[in-house]
N, C-alpha and C positions, 0 to 999 in steps of 0.2 A: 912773536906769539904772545907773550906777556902785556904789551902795550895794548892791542884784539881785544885780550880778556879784561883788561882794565878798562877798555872804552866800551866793551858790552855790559859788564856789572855798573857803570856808573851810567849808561842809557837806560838801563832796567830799573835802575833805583830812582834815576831822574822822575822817570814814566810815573811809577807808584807814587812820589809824592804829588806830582802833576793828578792823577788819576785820585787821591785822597782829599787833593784840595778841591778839585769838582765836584766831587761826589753830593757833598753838605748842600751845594746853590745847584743843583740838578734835582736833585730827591725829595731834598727837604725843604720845600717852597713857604710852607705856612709855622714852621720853625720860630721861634723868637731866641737867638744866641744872646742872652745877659749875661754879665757876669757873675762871678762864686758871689760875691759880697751882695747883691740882692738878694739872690737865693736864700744865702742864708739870712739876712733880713727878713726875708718872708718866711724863713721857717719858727723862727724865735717867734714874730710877730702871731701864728697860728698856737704855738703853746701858752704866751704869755703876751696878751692885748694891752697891757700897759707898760710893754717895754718899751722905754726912750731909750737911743744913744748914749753913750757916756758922753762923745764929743762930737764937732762937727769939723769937718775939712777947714782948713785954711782957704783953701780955693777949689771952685768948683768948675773945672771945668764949661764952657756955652755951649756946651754942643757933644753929642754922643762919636760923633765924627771926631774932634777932635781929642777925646777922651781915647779912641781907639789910634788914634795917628801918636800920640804920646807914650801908649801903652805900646805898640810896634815898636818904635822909634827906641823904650827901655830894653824890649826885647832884643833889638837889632846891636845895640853898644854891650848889652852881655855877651850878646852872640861875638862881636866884634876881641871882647878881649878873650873870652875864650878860646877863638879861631887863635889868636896870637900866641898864647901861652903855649899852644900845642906846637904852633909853627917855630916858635923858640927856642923849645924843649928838641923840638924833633932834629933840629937845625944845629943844636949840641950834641947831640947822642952823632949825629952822623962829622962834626966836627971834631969829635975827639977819636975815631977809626983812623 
């Protein structure tokens, strides 16, 4: 009975993110997804039209593809030791019963 309900809560949660992540490339066709740091470029820049940078990148990425394939890829190694820590953690707690 317990394993049921763990595998219905976790197809209905699966579903919602499946159904969250469509949503955006289904609905919102003419969308432009930038990211915060232009935005906010462009908002400084509409208050104050002589704003320069302080500095510039090191390296600029060639390509908005690969800017998003690096910026996943940081997201994924956080995601990664976080999942760890928890699984460590969890993995102790049920070690010392």
């Amino acid at each position: 009975m317990k394993d049921k309900n763990f595998l219905i809560k976790n197809l209905i949660l699966a579903l919602l993110v499946i159904l969250l992540s469509i949503y955006p490339i289904l609905y919102l066709k003419d969308a432009e997804f930038g990211g915060a740091d232009d935005m906010a470029e462009e908002a400084i820049t509409q208050v104050d039209r002589n704003y320069k940078p302080w500095f510039a990148p090191l390296w600029e990425p060639p390509s908005g593809e690969i800017e998003s394939l690096l910026f996943a890829l940081q997201a994924a190694i956080g995601a990664g030791f976080i999942g760890y820590y928890f699984g460590f953690a969890r993995a102790n707690k049920n070690a010392d019963r």
